[in-house]
N, C-alpha and C positions, 0 to 999 in steps of 0.2 A: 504494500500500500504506500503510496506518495506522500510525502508532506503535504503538498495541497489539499489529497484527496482526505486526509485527518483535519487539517484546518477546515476541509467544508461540512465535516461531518460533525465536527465542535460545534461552527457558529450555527450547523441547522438544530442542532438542539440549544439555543438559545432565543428567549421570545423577548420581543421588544416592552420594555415599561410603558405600561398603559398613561396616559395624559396626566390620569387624577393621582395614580402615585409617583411621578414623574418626582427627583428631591429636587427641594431649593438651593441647599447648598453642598459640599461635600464634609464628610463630619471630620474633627482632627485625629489620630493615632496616635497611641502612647506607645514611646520604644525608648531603651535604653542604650543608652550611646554608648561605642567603643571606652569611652573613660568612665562610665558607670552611672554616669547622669542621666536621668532620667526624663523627659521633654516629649510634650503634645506638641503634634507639629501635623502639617497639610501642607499638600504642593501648592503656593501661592496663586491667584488667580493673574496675571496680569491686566486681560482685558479688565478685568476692575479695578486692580489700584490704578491703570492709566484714567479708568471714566471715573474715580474719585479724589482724582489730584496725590492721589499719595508717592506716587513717583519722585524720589528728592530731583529736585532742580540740578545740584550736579550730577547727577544719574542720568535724566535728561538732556545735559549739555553734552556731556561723557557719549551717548548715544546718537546725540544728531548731529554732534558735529566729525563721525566716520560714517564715511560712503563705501564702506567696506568690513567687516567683523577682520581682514586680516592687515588694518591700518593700529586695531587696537594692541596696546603694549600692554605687558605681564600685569604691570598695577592698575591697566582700566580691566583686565580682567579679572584682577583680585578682587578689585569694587565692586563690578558687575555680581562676581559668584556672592561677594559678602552680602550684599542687599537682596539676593535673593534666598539666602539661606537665613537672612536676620526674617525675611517676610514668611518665610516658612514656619517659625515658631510662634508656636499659639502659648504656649506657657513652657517658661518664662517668658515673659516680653524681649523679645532682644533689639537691642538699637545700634545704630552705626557712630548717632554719636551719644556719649556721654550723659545719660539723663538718669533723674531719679527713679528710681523705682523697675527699674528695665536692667537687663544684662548687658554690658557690652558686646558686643560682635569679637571684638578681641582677646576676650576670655574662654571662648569657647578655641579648643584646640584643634589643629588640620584635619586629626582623624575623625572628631565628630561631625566638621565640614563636612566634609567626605563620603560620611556613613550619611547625613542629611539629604547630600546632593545624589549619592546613588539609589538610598529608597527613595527618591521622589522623582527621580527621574528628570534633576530639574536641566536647565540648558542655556546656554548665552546666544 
């Protein structure tokens, strides 16, 4: 039997979500990080934080001013992964910059990045 012909026989036993239980949102996961922390976290939405202004302004600049993803250098890709792995966590709060009540983005170590960005499959 084919790979295809297995992937056709998956999705034919899969029925579409009817309207009325269609979700609103996607719920958070709780995992435990490579260093033992523990954090609620969800693959951030972009098209929403873009249609709720939550995109930082240099995140923004950072983004529109390359007319190419292979113009951007090691630190606009460090930014870009940080801010999406800061909007990934639902608890703790994490932030990019320095605020009360919130983790830094800094404090969290590469291998939890890591383990963040590979469960969620996130992408620049």
């Amino acid at each position: 039997m084919s790979a295809d012909h297995t992937e056709q026989d998956k999705s034919s036993e899969l029925t579409p979500t009817p309207i009325e239980l269609w979700p609103s949102e996607v719920k958070p996961i709780t995992i435990t990080l490579p260093s033992g922390a523990v954090a609620r976290v969800k693959r951030p939405s972009m098209a929403l934080m873009v249609r709720t202004g939550r995109v930082p302004a240099f995140i923004r600049k950072l983004v529109t001013s390359k007319t190419d993803i292979g113009e951007l250098t090691g630190k606009d890709l460090s930014l870009l992964l940080d801010f999406l792995v800061a909007s990934a966590f639902v608890e703790p709060k994490v932030s990019l910059q320095p605020k009360d009540g919130t983790l830094h983005i800094s404090r969290i170590c590469d291998e939890d990045k890591d383990a963040v960005i590979e469960l969620l499959d996130l992408k620049v």
